[in-house]
Backbone as CSV, one residue per row, in Angstrom:
resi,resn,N_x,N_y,N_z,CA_x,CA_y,CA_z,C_x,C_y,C_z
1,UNK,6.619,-51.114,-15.191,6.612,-49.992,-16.113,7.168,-50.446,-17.455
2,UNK,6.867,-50.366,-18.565,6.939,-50.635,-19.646,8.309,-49.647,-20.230
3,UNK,9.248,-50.270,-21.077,10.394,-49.635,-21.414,10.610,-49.997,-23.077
4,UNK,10.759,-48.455,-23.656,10.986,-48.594,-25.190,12.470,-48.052,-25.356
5,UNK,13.190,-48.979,-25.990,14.179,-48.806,-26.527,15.168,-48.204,-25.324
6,UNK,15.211,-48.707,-24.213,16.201,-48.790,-23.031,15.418,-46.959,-22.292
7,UNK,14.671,-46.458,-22.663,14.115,-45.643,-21.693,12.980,-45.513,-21.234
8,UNK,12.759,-45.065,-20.064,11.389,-45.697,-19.241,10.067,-44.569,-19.920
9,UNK,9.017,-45.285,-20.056,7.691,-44.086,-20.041,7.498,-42.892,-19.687
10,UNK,7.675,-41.693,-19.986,7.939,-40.280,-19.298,6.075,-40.402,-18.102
11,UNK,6.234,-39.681,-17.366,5.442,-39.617,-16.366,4.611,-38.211,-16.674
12,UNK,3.526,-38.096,-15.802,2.272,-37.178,-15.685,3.606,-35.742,-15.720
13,UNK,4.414,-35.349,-14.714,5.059,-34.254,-14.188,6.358,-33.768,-15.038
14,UNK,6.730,-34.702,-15.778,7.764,-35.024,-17.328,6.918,-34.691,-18.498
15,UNK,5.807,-34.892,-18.976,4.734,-34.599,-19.597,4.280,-33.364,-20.053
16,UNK,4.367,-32.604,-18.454,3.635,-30.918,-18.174,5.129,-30.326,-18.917
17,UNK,6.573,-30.474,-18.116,7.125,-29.746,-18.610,7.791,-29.944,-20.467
18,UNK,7.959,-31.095,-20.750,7.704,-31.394,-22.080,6.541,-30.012,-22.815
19,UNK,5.460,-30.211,-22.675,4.544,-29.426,-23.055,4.887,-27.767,-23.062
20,UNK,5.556,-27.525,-21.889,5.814,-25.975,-21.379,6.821,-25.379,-22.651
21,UNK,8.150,-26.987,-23.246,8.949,-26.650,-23.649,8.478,-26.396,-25.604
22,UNK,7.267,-27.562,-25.520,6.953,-27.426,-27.152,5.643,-26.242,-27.150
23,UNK,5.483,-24.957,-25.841,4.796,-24.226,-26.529,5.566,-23.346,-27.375
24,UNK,6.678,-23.061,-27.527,7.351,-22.447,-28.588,7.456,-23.097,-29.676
25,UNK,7.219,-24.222,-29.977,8.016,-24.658,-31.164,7.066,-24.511,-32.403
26,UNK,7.225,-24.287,-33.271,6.349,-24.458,-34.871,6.461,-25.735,-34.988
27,UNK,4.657,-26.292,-35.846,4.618,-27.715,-35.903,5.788,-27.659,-37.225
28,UNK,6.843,-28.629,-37.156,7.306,-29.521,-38.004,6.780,-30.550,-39.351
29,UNK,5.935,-31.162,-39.322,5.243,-31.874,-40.121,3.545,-30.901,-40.183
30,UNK,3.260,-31.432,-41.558,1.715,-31.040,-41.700,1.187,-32.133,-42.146
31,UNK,0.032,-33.107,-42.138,-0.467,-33.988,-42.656,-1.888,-33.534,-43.423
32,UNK,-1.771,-33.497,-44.626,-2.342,-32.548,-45.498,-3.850,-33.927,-45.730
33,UNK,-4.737,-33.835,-46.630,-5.420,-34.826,-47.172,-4.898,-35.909,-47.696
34,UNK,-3.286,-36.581,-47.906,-3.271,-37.867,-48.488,-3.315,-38.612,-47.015
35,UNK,-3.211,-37.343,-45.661,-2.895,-38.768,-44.539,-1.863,-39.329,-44.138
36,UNK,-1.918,-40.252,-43.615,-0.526,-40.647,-42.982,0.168,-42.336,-43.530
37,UNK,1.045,-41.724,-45.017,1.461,-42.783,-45.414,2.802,-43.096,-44.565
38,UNK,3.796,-44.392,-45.365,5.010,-44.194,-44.774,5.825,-43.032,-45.379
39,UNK,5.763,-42.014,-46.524,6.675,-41.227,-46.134,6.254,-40.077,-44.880
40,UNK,5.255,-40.200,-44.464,5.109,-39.365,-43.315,5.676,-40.131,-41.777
41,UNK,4.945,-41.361,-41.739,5.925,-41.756,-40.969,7.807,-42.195,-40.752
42,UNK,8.441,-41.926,-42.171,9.695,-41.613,-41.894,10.066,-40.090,-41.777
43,UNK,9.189,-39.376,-42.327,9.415,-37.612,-41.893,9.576,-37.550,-40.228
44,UNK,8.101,-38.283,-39.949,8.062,-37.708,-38.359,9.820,-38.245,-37.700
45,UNK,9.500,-39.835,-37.664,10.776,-40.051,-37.332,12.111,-39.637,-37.786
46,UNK,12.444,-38.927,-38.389,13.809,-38.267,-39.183,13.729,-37.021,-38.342
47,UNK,12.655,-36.343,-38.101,12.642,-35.112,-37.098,12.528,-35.672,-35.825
48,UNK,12.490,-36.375,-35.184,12.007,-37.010,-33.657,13.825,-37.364,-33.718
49,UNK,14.581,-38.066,-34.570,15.679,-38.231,-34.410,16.377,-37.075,-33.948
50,UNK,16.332,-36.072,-34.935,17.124,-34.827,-35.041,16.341,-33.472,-34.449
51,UNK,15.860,-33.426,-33.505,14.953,-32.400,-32.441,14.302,-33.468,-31.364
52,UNK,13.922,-34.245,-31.099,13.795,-35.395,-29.721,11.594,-34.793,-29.778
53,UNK,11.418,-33.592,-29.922,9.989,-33.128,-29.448,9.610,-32.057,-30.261
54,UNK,8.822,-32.810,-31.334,7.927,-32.132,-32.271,6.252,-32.094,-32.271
55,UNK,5.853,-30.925,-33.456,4.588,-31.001,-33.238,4.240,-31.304,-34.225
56,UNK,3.238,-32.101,-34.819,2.573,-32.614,-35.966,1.165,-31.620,-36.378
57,UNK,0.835,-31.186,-37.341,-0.585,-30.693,-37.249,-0.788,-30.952,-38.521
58,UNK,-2.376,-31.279,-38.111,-3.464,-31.567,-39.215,-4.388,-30.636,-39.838
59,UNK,-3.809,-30.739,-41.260,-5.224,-29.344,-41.755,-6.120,-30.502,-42.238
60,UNK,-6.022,-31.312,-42.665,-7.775,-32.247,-43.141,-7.705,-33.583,-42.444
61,UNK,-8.621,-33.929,-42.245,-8.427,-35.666,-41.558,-8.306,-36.015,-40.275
62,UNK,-8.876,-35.118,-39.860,-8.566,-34.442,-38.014,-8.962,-35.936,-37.600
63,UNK,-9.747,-37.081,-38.000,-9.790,-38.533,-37.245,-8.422,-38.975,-37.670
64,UNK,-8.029,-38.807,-38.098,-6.496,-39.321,-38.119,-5.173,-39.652,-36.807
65,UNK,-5.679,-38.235,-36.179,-4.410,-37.943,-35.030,-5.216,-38.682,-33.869
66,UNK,-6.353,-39.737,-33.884,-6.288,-40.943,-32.746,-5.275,-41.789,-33.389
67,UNK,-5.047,-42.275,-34.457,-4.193,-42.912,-34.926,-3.228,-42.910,-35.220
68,UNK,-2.079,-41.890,-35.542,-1.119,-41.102,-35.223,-0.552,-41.119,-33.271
69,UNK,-1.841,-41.214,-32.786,-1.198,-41.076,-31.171,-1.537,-42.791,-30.857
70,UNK,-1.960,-43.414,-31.010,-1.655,-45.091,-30.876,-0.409,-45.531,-31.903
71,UNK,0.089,-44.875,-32.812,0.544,-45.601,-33.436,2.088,-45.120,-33.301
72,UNK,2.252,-43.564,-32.660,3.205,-42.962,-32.230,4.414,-44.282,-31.478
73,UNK,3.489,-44.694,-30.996,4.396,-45.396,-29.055,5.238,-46.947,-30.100
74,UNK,4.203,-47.318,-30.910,4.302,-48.280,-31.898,5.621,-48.524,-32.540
75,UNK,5.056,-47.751,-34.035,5.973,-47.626,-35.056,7.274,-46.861,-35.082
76,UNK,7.043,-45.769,-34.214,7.975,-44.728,-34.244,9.044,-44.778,-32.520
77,UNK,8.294,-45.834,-31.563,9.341,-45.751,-30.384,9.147,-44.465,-29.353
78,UNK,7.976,-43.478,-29.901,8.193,-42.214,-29.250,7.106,-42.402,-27.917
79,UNK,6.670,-41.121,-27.690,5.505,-40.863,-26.595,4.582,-39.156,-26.736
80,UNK,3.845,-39.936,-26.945,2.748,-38.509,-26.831,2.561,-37.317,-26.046
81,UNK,3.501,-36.710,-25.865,3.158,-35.614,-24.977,1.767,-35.115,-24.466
82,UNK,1.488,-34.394,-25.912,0.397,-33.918,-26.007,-0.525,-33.550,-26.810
83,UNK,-1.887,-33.093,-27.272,-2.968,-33.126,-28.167,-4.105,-31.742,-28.200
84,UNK,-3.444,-31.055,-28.467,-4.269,-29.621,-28.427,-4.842,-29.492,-29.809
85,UNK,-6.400,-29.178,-29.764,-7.115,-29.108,-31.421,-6.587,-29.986,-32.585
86,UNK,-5.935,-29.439,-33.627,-5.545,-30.244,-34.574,-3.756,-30.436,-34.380
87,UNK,-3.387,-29.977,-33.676,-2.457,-30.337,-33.182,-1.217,-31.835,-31.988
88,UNK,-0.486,-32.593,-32.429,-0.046,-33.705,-31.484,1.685,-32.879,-31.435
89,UNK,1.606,-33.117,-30.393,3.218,-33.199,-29.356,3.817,-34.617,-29.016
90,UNK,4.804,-34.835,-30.134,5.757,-36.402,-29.890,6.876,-36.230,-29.442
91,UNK,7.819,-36.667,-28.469,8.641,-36.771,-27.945,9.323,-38.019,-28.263
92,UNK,10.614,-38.668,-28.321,11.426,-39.708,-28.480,12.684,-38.956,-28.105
93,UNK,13.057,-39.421,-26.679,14.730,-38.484,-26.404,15.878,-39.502,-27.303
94,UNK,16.472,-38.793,-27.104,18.014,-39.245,-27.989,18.707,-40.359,-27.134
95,UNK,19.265,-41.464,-27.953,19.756,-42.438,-27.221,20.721,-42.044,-26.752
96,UNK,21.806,-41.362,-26.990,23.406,-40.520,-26.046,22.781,-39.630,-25.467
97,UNK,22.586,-40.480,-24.039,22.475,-39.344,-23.068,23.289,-37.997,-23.278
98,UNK,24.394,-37.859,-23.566,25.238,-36.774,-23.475,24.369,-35.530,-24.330
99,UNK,24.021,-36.198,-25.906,23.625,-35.169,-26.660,21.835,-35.024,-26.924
100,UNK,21.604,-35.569,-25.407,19.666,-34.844,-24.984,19.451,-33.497,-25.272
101,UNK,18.530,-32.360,-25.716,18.198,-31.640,-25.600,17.697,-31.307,-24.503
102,UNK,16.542,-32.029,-24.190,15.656,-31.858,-23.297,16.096,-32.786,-22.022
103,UNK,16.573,-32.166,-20.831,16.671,-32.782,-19.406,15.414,-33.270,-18.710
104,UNK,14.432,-34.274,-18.951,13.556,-34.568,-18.035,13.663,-35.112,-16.673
């Protein structure tokens, strides 16, 4: 099993409830028509730090979020939850166990 940054790959059943927990949440980031430069990729990650499971959504450039979800696991250390319409679900838990939000 493949391990980023000392925690293991969340699984199929870690995944579902992840998902259950970001149907409340408002997407966080919008990736408008310039796309996904690096200040978007330090946005996402500055919120993935400080909330562990956000949602990204796309109003133009909808081929974008294949690349955004390969590049998630990459650049940013996180994991894809999930991918509804123009919408992505990223997860990256917090390195102090103590101060997790989310118990998977």
């Amino acid at each position: 099993m493949l391990v980023f940054k000392g925690y293991k790959l969340i699984n199929s059943k870690q995944r579902s409830k992840l998902r259950s927990f970001a149907h409340h949440i408002k997407p966080s980031i919008y990736i408008g028509k310039s796309g996904l430069t690096d200040g978007v990729y330090s946005s996402i990650s500055e919120s993935l730090d400080s909330q562990e499971l956000i949602k990204v959504k796309f109003n133009e450039n909808k081929d974008l979020k294949k690349k955004l979800i390969s590049d998630s696991e990459l650049k940013l250390s996180a994991s894809v939850v999930g991918s509804i319409g123009n919408t992505v679900i990223i997860y990256k838990p917090n390195e102090d166990l103590v101060q997790r939000k989310y118990k998977i």
